[in-house]
C-alpha positions in Angstrom: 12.0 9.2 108.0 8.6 8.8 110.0 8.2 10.8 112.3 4.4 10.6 113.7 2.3 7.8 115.4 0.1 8.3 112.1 2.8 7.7 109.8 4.5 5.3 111.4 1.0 3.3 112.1 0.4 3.5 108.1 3.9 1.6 107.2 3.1 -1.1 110.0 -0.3 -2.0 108.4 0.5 -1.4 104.9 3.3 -4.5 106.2 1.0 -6.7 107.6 -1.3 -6.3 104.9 1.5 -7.3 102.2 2.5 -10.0 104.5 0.6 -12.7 105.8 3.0 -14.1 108.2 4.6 -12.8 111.4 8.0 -13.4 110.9 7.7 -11.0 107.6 6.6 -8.2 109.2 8.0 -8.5 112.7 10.6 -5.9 111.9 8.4 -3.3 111.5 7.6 -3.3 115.2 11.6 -3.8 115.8 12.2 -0.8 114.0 9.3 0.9 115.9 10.5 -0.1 119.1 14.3 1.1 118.7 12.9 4.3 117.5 10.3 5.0 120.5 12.8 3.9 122.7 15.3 6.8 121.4 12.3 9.0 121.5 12.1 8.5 125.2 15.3 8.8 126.1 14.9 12.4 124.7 11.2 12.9 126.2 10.5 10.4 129.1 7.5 12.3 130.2 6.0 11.6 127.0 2.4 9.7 127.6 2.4 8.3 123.6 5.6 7.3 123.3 5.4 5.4 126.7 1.7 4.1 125.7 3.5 3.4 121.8 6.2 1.7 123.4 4.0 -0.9 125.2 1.7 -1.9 122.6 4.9 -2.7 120.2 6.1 -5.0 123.3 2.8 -6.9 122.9 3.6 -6.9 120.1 6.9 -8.8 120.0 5.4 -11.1 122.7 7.5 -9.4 125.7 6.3 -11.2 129.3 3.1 -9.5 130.5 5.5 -8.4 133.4 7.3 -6.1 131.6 4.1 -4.7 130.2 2.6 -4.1 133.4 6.0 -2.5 134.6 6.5 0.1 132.3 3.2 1.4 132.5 3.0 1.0 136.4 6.0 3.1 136.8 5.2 5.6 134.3 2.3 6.8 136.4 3.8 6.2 139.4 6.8 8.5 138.4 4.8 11.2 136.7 1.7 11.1 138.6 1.3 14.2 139.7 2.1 16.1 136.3 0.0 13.8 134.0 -3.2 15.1 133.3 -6.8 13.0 133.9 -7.1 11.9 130.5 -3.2 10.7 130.1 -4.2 8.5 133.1 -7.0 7.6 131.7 -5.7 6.6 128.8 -2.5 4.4 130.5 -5.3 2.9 132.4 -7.5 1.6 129.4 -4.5 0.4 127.9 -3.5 -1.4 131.1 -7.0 -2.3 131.8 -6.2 -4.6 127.8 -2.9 -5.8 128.3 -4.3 -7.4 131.9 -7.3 -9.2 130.4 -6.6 -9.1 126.9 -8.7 -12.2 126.3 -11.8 -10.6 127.9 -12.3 -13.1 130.5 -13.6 -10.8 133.2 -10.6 -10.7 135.4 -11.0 -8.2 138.4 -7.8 -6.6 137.9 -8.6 -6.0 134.5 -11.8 -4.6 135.8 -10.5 -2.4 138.1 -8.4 -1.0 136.3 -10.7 0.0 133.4 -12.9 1.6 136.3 -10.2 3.8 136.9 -9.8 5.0 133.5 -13.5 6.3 133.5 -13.6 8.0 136.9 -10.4 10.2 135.0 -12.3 10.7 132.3 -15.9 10.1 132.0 -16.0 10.3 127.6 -13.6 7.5 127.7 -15.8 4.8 125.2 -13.3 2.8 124.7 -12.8 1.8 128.6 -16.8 1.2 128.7 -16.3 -0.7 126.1 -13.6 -2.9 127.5 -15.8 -2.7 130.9 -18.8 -4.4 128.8 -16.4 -7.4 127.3 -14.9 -7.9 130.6 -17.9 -7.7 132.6 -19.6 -10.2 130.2 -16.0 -12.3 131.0 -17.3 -12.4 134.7 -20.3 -13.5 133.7 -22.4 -9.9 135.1 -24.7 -9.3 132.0 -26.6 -6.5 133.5 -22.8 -4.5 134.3 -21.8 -5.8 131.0 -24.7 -4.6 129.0 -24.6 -1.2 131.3 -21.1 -0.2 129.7 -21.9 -1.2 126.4 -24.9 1.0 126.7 -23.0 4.0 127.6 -19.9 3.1 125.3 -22.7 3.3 122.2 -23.7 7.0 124.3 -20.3 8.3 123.7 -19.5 6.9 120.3 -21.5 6.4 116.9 -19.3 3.2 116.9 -21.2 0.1 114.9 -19.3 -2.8 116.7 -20.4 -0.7 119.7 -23.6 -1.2 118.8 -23.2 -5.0 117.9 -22.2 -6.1 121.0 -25.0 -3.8 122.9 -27.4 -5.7 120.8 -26.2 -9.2 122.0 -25.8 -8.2 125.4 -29.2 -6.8 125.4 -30.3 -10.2 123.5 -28.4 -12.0 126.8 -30.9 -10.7 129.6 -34.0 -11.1 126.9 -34.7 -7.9 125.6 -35.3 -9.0 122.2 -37.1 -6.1 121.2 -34.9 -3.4 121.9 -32.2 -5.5 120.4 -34.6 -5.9 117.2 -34.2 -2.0 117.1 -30.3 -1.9 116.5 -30.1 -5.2 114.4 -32.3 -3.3 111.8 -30.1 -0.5 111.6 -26.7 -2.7 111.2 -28.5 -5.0 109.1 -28.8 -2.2 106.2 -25.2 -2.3 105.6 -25.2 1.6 105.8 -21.4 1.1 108.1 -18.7 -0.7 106.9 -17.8 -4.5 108.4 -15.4 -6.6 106.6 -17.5 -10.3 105.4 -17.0 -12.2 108.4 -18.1 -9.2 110.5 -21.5 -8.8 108.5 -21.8 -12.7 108.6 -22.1 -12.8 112.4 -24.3 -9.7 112.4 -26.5 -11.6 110.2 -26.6 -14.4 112.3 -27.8 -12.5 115.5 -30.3 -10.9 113.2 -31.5 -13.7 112.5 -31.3 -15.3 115.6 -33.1 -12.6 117.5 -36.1 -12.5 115.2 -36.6 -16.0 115.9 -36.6 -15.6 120.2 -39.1 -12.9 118.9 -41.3 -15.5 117.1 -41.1 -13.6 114.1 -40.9 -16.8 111.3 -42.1 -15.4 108.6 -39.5 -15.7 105.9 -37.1 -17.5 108.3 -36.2 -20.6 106.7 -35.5 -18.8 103.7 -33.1 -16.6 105.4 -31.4 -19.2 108.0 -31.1 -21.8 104.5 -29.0 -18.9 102.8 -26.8 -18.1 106.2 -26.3 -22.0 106.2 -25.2 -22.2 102.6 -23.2 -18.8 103.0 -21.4 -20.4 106.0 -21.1 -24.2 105.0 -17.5 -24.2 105.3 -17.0 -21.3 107.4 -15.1 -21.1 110.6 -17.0 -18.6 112.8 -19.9 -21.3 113.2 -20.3 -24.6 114.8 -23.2 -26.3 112.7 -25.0 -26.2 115.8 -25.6 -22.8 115.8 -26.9 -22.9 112.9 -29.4 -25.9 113.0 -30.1 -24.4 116.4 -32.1 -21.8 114.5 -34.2 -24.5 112.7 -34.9 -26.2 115.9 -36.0 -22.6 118.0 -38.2 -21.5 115.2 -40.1 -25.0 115.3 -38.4 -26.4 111.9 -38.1 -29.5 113.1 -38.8 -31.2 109.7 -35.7 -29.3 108.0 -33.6 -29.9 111.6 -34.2 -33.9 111.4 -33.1 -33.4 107.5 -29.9 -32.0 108.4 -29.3 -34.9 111.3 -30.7 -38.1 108.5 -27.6 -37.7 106.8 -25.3 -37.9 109.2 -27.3 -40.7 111.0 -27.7 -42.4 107.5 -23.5 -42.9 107.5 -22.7 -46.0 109.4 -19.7 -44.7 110.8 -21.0 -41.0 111.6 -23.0 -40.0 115.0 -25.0 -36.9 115.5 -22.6 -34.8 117.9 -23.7 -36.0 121.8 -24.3 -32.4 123.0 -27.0 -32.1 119.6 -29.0 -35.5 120.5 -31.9 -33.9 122.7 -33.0 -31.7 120.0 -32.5 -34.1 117.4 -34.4 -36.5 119.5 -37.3 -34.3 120.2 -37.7 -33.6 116.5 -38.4 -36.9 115.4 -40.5 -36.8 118.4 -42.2 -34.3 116.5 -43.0 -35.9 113.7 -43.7 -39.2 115.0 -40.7 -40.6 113.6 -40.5 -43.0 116.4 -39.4 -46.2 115.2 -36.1 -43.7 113.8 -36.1 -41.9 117.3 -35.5 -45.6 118.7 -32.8 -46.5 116.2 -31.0 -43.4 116.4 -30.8 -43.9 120.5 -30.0 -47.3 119.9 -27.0 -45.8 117.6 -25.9 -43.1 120.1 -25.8 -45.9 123.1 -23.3 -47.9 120.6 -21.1 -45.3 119.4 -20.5 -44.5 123.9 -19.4 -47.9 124.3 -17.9 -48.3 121.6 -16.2 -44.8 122.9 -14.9 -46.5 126.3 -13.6 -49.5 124.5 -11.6 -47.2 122.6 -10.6 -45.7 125.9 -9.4 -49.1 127.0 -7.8 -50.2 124.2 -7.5 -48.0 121.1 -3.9 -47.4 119.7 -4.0 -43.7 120.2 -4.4 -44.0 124.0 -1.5 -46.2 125.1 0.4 -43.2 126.3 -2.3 -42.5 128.9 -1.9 -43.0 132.4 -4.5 -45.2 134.3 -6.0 -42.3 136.0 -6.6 -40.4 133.5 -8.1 -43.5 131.3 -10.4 -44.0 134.4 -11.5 -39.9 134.5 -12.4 -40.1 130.4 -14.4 -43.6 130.7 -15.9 -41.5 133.9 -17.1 -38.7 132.0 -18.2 -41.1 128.7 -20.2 -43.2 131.1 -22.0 -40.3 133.1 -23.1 -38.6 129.2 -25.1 -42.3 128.4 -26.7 -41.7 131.8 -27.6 -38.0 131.4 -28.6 -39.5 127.3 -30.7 -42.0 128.4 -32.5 -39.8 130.8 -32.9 -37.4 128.2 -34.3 -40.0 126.1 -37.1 -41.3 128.4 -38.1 -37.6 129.1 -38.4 -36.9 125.8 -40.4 -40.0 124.5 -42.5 -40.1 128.1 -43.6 -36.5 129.0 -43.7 -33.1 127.4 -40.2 -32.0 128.3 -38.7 -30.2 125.6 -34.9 -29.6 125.6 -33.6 -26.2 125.3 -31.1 -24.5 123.1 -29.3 -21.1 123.9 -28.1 -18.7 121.2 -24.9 -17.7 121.9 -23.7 -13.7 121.6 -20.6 -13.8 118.3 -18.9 -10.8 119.4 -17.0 -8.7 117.2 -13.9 -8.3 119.8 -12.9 -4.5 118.6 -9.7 -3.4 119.6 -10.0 -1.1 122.7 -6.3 -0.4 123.0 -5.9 3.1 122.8 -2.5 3.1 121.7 -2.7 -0.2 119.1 -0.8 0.4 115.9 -1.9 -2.2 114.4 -6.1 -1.0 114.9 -5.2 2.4 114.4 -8.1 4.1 112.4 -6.4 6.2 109.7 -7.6 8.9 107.0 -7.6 7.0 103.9 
């Protein structure tokens, strides 16, 4: 029988690593569930159980609501006999189950502001202060918490996302000094971790002008990553185009422009433009405008007519040929800059976070002794 939050944490991941669907593990976290909520009828004073018992609800998709309740009313009950670090602890995991998708809301915020003011060596709700703060779109907050998450805890995805946020308000160079540490693959990241770390390595080294060696290093992320989820192909080619490759950038774009029925993607033209620019490739530069203009009418035509959009009301058919009509205005505009003056479009390089679990109480995440 288990017995502790270790034991039972080991069976629910030794589950989900056997299983790779849902419904063939969701009965560990039933079972979990019935047995916490026996454990609390015996100790309902008991800060893990109560913090256990809401992480398996998020687990078996319970309403946020009820979430929110048990915790609320767990402090609110006990409040007085919990110590500063049980609060702070129901607060981080709160702080989670509020903005569990990091988008910076203000309760989630809050409440993760709580959790440090009860207890000050609390990485876990910086950390969740520097995602949600980055939500709300503060960088300097965002890479603040990150900063002192990394102070309180020799934690590598720490460090990651410290490094992007400092790569965010343009201090490349003290970013430079933690990329070269993760980059050594002294910690442990599972492959699509290491890939993203690579990428910002990467990335960085090229808003520090540092080219030596680049294409050689951004052609093997490309080939690494060809079919790989975690990248658009624009953030890769972006790297071509920021380290002034504009030879192997307008490569990449020929053979999708070469396919009759294929278009370089609308938000990609500028650079694409520019780089042909570049290399005097103007009578291409022309066609490939010429090319983009058709495939935007041909775009609202399809709007109009195509088979696919019969089920649209008039209104909204009117809002889409809207929006395709005000992209050939902003295109040709970019178009004429580009050919007529010495505008050159820029690109941004986008953090890829590693998203670590900050629930305290996640049974899933739980670290365990191997």
């Amino acid at each position: 029988m288990k017995q502790t939050k270790e034991e039972w944490a080991r069976y629910i991941q030794d589950e989900i690593q056997k299983n790779d669907s849902y419904d063939n593990y969701k009965h560990v976290f039933i079972e979990y569930k019935d047995y916490l909520e026996k454990c609390l009828l015996e100790n309902p004073k008991n800060v893990e159980i109560i913090c256990q018992l809401a992480a398996v609800y998020n687990e078996l998709n319970y309403q946020w609501d009820d979430i929110y309740k048990l915790l609320n009313e767990f402090i609110k009950k006990y409040e007085n006999e919990l110590t500063d670090e049980e609060k702070s602890r129901i607060y981080t995991n709160l702080g989670y189950y509020y903005d569990d998708q990091r988008y910076g809301s203000k309760r989630a915020i809050r409440t993760l502001r709580k959790a440090v003011a009860f207890n000050p060596n609390n990485s876990k709700a910086y950390y969740g202060l520097g995602a949600d703060y980055y939500g709300a779109g503060k960088y300097d907050k965002s890479e603040e918490m990150y900063k002192r998450a990394c102070e309180l805890e020799n934690n590598p995805i720490y460090k990651f996302e410290y490094a992007n946020l400092l790569m965010v308000n343009e201090k490349y160079e003290e970013a430079k000094i933690i990329l070269e540490e993760l980059i050594k693959k002294d910690f442990e990241f599972e492959k699509e971790d290491f890939v993203k770390i690579k990428y910002i390595y990467i990335a960085n080294k090229v808003q520090l002008k540092e080219f030596v060696n680049i294409e050689a290093q951004i052609d093997e992320l490309m080939l690494e990553n060809i079919d790989n989820d975690y990248f658009f192909g624009s953030d890769l080619e972006s790297l071509y185009y920021l380290s002034e490759n504009y030879k192997k950038l307008v490569e990449i774009y020929l053979k999708i422009d070469a396919q009759e029925d294929c278009q370089v993607p609308y938000e990609e033209l500028p650079i694409y433009f520019y780089s042909l620019k570049r290399l005097d490739k103007f009578d291409k530069l022309e066609k490939s405008f010429e090319k983009a203009l058709k495939f935007k009418n041909e775009e609202i035509e399809d709007v109009k007519n195509g088979e696919f959009k019969r089920e649209w009301t008039k209104s909204e058919k009117k809002e889409e040929i809207r929006e395709i009509k005000r992209q050939i205005k902003n295109l040709k505009a970019e178009y004429e800059k580009i050919l007529k003056t010495d505008y050159k479009p820029e690109v941004k390089i986008y953090p890829k976070f590693l998203y670590d679990c900050f629930l305290i109480d996640c049974p899933r995440h739980q670290k365990l002794d191997k």
